[in-house]
Structures are given as C-alpha cells and as structure tokens.
SEKETOR-847891 format. One record per atom (N, C-alpha, C): residue in one letter; chain; atom name; x, y, z. Coordinates in steps of 0.001 Angstrom, whole numbers, plus 500000, padded with zeros to 6 digits. Layout:
BEGIN
+---------+--------+-------+--------+--------+--------+
! residuo ! cadena ! atomo !     c1 !     c2 !     c3 !
+---------+--------+-------+--------+--------+--------+
!       A !      A !    CA !      X !      Y !      Z !
...
+---------+--------+-------+--------+--------+--------+
//
This chain:
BEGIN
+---------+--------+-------+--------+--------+--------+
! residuo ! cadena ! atomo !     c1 !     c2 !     c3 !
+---------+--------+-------+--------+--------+--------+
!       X !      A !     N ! 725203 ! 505934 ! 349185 !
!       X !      A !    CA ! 724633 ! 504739 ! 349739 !
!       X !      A !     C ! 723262 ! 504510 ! 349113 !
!       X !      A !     N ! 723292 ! 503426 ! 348935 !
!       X !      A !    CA ! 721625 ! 502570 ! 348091 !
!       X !      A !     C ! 720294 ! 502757 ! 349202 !
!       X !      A !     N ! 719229 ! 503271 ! 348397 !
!       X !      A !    CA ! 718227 ! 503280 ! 349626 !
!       X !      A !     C ! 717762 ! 501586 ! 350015 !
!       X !      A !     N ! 717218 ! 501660 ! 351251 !
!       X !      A !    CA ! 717094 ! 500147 ! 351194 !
!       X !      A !     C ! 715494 ! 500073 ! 350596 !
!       X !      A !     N ! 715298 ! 498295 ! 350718 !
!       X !      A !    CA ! 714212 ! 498194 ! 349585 !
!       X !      A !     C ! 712999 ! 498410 ! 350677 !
!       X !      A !     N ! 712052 ! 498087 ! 350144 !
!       X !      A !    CA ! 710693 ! 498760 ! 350946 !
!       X !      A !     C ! 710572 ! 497154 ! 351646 !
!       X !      A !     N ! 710150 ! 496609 ! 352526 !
!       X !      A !    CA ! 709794 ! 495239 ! 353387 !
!       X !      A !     C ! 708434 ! 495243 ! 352636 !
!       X !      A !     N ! 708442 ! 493464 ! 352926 !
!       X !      A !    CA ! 707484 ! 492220 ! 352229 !
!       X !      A !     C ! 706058 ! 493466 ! 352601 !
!       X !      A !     N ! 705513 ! 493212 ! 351589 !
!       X !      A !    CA ! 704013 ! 493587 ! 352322 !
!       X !      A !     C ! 703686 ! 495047 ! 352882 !
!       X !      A !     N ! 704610 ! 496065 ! 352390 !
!       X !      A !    CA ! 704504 ! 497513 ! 352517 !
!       X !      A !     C ! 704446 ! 498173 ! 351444 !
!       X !      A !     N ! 704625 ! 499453 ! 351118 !
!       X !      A !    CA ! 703859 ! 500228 ! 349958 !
!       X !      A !     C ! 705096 ! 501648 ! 350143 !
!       X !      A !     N ! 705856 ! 501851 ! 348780 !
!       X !      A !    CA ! 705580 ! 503156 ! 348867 !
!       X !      A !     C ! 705280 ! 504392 ! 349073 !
!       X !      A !     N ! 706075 ! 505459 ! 348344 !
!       X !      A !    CA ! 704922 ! 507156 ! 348227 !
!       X !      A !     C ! 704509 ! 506332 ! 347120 !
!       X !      A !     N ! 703175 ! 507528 ! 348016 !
!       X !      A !    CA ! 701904 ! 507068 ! 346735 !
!       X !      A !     C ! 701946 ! 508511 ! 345807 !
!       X !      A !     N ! 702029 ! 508595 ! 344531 !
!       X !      A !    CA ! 702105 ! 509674 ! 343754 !
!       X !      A !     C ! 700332 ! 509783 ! 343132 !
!       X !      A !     N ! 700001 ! 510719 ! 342662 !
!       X !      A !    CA ! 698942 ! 510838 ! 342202 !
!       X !      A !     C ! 698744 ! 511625 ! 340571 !
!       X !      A !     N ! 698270 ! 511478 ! 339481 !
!       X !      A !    CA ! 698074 ! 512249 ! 338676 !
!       X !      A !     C ! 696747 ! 512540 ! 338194 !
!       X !      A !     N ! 696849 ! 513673 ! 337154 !
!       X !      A !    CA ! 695655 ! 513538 ! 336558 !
!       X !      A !     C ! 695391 ! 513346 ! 335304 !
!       X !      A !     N ! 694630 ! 512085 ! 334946 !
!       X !      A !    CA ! 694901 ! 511646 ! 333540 !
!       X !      A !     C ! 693814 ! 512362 ! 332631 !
!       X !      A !     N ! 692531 ! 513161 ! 333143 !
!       X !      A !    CA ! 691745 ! 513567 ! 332044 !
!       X !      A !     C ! 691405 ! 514570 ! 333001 !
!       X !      A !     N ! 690340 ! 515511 ! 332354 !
!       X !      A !    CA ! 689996 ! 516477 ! 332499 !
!       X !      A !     C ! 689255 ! 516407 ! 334471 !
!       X !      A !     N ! 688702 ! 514762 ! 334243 !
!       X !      A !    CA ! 687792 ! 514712 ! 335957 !
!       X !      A !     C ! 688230 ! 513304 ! 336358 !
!       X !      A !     N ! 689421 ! 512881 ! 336066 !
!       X !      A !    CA ! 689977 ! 511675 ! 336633 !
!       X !      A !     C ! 691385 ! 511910 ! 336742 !
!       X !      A !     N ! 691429 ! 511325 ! 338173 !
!       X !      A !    CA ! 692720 ! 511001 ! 338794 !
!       X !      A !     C ! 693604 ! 509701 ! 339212 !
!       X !      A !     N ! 694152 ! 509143 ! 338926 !
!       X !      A !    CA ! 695165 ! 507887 ! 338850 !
!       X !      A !     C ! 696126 ! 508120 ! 340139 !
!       X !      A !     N ! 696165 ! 507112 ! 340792 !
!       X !      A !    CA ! 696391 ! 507408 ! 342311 !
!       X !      A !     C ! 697531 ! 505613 ! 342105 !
!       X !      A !     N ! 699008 ! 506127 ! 342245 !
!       X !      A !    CA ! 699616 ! 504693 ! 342302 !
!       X !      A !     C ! 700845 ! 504694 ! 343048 !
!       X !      A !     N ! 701426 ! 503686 ! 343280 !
!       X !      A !    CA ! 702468 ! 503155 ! 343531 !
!       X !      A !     C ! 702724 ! 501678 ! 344059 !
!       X !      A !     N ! 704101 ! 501888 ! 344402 !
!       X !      A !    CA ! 704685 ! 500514 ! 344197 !
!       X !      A !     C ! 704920 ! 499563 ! 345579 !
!       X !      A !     N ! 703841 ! 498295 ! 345298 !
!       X !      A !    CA ! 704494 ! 497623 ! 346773 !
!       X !      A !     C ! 704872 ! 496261 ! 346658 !
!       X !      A !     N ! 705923 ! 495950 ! 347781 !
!       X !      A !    CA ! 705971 ! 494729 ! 347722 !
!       X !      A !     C ! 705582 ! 493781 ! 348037 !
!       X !      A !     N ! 705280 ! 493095 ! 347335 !
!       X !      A !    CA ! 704619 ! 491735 ! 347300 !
!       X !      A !     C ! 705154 ! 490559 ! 348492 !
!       X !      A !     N ! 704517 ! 489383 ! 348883 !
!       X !      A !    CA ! 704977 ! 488468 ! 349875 !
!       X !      A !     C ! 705987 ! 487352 ! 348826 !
!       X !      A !     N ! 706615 ! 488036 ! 347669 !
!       X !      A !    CA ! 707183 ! 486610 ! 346752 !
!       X !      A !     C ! 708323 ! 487591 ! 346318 !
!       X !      A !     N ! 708513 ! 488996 ! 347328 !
!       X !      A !    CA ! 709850 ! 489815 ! 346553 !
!       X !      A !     C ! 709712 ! 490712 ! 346020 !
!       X !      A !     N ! 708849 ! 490488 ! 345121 !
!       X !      A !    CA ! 708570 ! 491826 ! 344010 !
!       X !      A !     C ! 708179 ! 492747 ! 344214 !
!       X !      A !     N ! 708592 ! 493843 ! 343315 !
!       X !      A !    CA ! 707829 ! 495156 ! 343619 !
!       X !      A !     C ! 707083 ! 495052 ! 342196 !
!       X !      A !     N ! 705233 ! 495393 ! 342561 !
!       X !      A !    CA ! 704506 ! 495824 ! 341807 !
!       X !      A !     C ! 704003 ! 497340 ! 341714 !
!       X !      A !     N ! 703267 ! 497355 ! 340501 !
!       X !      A !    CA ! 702958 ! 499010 ! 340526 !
!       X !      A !     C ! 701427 ! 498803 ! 340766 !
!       X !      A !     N ! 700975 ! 499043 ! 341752 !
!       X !      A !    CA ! 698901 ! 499196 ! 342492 !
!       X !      A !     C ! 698839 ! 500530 ! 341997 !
!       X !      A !     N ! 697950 ! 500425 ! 341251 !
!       X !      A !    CA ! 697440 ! 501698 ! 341305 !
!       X !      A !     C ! 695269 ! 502061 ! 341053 !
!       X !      A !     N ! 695213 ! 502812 ! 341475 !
!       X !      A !    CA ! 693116 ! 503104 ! 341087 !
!       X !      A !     C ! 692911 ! 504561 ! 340570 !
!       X !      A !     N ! 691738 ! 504833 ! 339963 !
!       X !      A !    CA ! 691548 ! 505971 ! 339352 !
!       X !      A !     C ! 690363 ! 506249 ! 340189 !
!       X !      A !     N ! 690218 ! 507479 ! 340269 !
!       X !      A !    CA ! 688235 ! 508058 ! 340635 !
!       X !      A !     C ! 688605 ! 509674 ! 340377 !
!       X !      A !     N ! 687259 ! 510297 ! 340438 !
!       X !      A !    CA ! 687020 ! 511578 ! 339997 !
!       X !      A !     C ! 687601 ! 512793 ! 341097 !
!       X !      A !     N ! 688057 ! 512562 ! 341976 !
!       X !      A !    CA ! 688880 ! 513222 ! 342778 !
!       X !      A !     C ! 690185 ! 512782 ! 343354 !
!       X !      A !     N ! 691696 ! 513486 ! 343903 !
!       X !      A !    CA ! 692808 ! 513072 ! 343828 !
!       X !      A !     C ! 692544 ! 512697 ! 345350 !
!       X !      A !     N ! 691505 ! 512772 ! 345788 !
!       X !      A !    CA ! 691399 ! 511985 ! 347489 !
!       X !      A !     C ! 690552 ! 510902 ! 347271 !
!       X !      A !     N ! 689437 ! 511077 ! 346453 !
!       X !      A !    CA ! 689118 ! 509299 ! 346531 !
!       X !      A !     C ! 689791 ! 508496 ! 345509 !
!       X !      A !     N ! 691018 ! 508636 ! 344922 !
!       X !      A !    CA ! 692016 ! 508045 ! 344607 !
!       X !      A !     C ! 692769 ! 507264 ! 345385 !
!       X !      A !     N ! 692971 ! 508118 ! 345851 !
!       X !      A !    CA ! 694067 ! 508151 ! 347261 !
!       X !      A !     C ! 693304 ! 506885 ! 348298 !
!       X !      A !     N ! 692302 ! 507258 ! 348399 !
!       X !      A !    CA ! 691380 ! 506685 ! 349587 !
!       X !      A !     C ! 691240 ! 505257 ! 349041 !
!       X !      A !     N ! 691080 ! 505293 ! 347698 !
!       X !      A !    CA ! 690297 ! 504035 ! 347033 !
!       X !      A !     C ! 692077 ! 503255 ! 346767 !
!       X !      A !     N ! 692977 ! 503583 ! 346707 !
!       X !      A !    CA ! 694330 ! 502944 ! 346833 !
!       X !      A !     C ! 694486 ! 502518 ! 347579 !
!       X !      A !     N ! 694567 ! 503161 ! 348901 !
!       X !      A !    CA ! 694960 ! 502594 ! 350254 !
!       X !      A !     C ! 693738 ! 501524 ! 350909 !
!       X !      A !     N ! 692923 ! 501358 ! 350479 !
!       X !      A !    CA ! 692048 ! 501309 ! 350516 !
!       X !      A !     C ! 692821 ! 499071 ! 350131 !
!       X !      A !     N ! 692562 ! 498843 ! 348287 !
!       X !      A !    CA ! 692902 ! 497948 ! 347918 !
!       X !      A !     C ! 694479 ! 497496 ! 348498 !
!       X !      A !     N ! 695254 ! 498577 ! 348967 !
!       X !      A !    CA ! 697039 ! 498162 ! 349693 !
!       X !      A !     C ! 696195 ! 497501 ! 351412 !
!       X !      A !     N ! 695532 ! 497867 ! 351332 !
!       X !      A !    CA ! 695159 ! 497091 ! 353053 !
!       X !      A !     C ! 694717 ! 495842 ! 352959 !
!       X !      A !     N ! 693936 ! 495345 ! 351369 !
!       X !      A !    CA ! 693301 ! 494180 ! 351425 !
!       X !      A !     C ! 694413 ! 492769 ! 350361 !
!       X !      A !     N ! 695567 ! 493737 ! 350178 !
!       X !      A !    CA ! 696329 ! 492847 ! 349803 !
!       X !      A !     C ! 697306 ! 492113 ! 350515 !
!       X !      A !     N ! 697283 ! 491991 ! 351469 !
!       X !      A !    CA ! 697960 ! 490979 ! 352933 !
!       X !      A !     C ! 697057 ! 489998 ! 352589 !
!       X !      A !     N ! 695909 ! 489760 ! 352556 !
!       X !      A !    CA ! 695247 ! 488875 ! 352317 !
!       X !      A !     C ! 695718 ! 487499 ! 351952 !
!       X !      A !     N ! 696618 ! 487894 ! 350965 !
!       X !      A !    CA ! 696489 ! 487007 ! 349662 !
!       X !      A !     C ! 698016 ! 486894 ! 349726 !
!       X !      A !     N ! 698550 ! 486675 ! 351316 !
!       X !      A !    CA ! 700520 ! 486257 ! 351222 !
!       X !      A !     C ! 700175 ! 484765 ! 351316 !
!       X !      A !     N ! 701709 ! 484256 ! 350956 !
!       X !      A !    CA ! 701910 ! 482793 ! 351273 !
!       X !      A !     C ! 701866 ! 482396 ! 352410 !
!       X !      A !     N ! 700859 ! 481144 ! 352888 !
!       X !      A !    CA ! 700962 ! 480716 ! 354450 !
!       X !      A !     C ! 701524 ! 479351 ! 354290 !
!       X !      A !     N ! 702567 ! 479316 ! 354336 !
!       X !      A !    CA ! 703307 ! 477573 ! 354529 !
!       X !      A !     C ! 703186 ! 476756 ! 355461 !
!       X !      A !     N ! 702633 ! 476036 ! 356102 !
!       X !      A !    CA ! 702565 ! 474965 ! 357618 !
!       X !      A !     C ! 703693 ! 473823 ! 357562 !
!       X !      A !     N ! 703963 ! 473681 ! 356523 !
!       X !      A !    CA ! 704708 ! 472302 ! 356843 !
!       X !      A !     C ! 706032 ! 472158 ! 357405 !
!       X !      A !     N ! 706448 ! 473464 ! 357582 !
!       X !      A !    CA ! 707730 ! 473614 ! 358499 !
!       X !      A !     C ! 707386 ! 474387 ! 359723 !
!       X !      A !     N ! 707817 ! 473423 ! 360808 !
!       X !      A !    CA ! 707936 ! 474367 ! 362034 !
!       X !      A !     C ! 709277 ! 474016 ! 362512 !
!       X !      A !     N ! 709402 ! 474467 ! 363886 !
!       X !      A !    CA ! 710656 ! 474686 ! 364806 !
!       X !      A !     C ! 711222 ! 473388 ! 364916 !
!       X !      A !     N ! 710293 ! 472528 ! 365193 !
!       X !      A !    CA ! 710658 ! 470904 ! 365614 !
!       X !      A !     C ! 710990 ! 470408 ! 364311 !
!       X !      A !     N ! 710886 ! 470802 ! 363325 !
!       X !      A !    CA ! 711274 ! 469834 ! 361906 !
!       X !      A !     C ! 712436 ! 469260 ! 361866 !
!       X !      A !     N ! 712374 ! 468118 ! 361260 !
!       X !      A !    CA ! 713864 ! 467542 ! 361492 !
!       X !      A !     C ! 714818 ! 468351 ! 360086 !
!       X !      A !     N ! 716260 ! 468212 ! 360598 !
!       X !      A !    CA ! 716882 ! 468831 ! 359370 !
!       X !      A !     C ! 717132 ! 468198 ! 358084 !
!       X !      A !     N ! 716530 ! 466795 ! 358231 !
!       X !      A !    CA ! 716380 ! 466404 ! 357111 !
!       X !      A !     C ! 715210 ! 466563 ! 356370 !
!       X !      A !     N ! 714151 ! 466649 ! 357402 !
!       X !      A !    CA ! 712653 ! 467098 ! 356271 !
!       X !      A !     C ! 713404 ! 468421 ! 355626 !
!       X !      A !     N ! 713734 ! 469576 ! 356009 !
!       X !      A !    CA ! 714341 ! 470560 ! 355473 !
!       X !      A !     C ! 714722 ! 470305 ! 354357 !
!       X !      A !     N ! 716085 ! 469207 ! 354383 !
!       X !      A !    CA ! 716924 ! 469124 ! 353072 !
!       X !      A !     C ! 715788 ! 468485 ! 351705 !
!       X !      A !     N ! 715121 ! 467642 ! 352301 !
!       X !      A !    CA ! 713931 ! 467136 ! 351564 !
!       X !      A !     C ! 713212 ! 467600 ! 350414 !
!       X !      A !     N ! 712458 ! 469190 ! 351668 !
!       X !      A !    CA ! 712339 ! 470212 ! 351147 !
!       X !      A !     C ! 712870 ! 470894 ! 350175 !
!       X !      A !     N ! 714295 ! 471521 ! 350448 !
!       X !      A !    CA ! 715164 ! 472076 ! 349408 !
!       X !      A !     C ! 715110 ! 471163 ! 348710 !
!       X !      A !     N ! 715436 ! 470109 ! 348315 !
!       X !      A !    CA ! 716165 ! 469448 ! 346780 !
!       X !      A !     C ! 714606 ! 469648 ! 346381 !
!       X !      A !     N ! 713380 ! 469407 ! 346769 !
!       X !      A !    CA ! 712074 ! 469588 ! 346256 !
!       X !      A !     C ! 711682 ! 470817 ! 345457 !
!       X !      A !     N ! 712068 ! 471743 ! 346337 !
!       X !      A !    CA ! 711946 ! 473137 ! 345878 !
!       X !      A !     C ! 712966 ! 472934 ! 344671 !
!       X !      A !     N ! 713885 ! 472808 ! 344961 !
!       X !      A !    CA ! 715172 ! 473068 ! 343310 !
!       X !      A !     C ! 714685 ! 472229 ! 342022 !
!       X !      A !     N ! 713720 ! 471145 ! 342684 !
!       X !      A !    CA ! 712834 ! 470574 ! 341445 !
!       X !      A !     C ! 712007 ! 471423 ! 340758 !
!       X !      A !     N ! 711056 ! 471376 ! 341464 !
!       X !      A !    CA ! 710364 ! 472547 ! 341103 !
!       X !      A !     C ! 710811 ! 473625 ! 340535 !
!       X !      A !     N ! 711169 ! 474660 ! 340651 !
!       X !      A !    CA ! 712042 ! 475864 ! 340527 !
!       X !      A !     C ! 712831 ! 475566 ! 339128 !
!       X !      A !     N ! 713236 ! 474751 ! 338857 !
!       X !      A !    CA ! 714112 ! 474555 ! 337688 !
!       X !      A !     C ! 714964 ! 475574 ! 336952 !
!       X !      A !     N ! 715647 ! 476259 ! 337917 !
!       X !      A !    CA ! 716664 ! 477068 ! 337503 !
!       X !      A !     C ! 718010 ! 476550 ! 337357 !
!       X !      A !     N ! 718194 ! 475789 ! 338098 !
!       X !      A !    CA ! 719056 ! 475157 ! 337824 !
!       X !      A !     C ! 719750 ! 473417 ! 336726 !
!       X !      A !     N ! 720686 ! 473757 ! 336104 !
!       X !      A !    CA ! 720509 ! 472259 ! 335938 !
!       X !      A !     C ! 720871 ! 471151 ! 336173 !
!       X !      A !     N ! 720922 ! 469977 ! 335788 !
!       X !      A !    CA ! 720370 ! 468783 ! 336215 !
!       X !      A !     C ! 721766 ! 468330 ! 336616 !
!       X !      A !     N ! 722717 ! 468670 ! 336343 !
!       X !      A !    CA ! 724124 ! 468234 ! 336783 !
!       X !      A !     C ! 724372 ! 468950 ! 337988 !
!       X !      A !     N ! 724134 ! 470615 ! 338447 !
!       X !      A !    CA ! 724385 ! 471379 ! 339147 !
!       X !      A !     C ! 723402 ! 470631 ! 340509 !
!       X !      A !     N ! 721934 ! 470168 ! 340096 !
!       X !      A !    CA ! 720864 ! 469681 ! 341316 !
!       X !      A !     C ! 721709 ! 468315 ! 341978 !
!       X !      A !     N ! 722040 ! 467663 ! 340820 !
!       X !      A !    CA ! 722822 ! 466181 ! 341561 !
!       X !      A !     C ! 723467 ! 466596 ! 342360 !
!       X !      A !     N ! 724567 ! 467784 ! 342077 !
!       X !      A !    CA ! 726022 ! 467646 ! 343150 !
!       X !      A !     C ! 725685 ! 468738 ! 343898 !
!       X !      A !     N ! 724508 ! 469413 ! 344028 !
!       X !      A !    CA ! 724172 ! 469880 ! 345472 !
!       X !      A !     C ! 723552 ! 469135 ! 346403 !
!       X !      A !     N ! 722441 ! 468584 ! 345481 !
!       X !      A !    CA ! 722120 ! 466731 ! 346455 !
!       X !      A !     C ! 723152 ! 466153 ! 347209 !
!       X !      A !     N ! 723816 ! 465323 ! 346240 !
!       X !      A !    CA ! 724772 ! 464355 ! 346654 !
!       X !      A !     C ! 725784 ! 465056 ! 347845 !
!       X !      A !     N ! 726162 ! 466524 ! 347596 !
!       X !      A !    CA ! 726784 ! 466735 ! 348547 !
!       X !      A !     C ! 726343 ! 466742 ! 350136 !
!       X !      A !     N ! 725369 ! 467608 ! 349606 !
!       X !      A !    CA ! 723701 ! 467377 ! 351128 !
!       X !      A !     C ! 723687 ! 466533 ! 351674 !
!       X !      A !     N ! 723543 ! 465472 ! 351047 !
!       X !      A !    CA ! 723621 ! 464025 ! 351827 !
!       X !      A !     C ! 724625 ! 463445 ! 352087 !
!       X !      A !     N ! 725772 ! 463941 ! 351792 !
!       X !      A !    CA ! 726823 ! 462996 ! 351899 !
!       X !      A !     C ! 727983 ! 463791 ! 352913 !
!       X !      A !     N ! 728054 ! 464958 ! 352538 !
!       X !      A !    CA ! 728874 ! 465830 ! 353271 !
!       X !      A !     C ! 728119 ! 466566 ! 354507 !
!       X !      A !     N ! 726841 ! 466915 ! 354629 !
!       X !      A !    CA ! 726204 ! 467537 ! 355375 !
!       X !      A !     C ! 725185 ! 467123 ! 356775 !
!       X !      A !     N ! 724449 ! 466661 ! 355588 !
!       X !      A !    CA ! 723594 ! 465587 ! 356985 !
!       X !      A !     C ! 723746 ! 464596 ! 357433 !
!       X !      A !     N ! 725359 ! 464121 ! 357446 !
!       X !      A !    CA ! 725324 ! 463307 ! 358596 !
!       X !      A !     C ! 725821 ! 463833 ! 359590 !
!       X !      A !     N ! 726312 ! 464672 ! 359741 !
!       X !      A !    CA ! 726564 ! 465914 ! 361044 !
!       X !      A !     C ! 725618 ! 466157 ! 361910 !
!       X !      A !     N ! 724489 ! 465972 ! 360751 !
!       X !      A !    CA ! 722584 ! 466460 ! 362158 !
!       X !      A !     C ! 721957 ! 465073 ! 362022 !
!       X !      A !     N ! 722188 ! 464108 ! 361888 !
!       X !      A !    CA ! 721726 ! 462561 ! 362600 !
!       X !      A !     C ! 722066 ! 462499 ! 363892 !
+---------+--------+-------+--------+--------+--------+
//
C-alpha cells in the first residue's frame, strides 16, 4: 500500500546533514497550499540551530497560502460555472475545442437543472 501524501501546509521528517567541516544543512519537504511538494531547507553551524532555524521558516510559511473570498456558501451555481469556464481560461491546459464542449455542455445540459 502507497503511503499517503503529507496535507496542504505540513512538513515532513526533517533530515539533517553535514555539508562542511562547521556547517549543517537542515531540510525537507513540505507541502505547499497549490499541491506541491517543495524541498525547505537552512544551514547554521550546529545540527540544532539548523533544525531550529528550519522549523523556524516551516511556521512562517502559512503565511503566504491562497485566500479566495469570492466564493461562499450562498453563491449561486452559476457564479460557480462562471468561475470554472474562467479558471479553464486561464489555466490553458486544455484546448480550445475540448473548453467549448465542456462549456456548451455546462450550459446546456447542466445548469438548467439549478435555475
């Protein structure tokens, strides 16, 4: 069985090495509020204020997640769909034939069910 992944905004074991004779590299991997796993890591002259000075920058990176307002509970389900085809603009992973006939279907097959 697959381990599961670490949740938005948590951290890893933190591993520690020593890269020179009086420095220590103190890292690991957390995830980010967009999915990803990055590798944080800090150096200092002992493998505890490594350590210290890591956990240290992993506490002040919540800071800096995505705060979205423009959707709440009451939104209608069409601002939603709005939304999505907006986002799939943006995003441009997809293409331009595939965005129409998820549109067109959206609107045509879907939301008139939530009017």
């Amino acid at each position: 069985m697959a381990r599961p992944r670490t949740p938005f905004g948590t951290h890893g074991r933190i591993t520690c090495d020593r890269i020179s004779s009086s420095r220590f590299c103190a890292r690991t991997r957390y995830r980010d509020w967009d999915g990803k796993a990055r590798i944080v890591q800090c150096t200092a002259d002992t493998r505890a204020a490594a350590e210290r000075l890591l956990k240290h920058k992993l506490s002040e990176r919540p800071l800096f997640q995505p705060t979205f307002t423009g959707m709440c509970a009451e939104t209608s389900f069409g601002a939603l769909v709005e939304y999505w085809i907006e986002d799939m603009v943006i995003e441009d992973r997809l293409s331009v034939t595939t965005r129409n006939l998820y549109e067109r279907n959206m609107r045509t097959l879907v939301l008139p069910f939530f009017e």
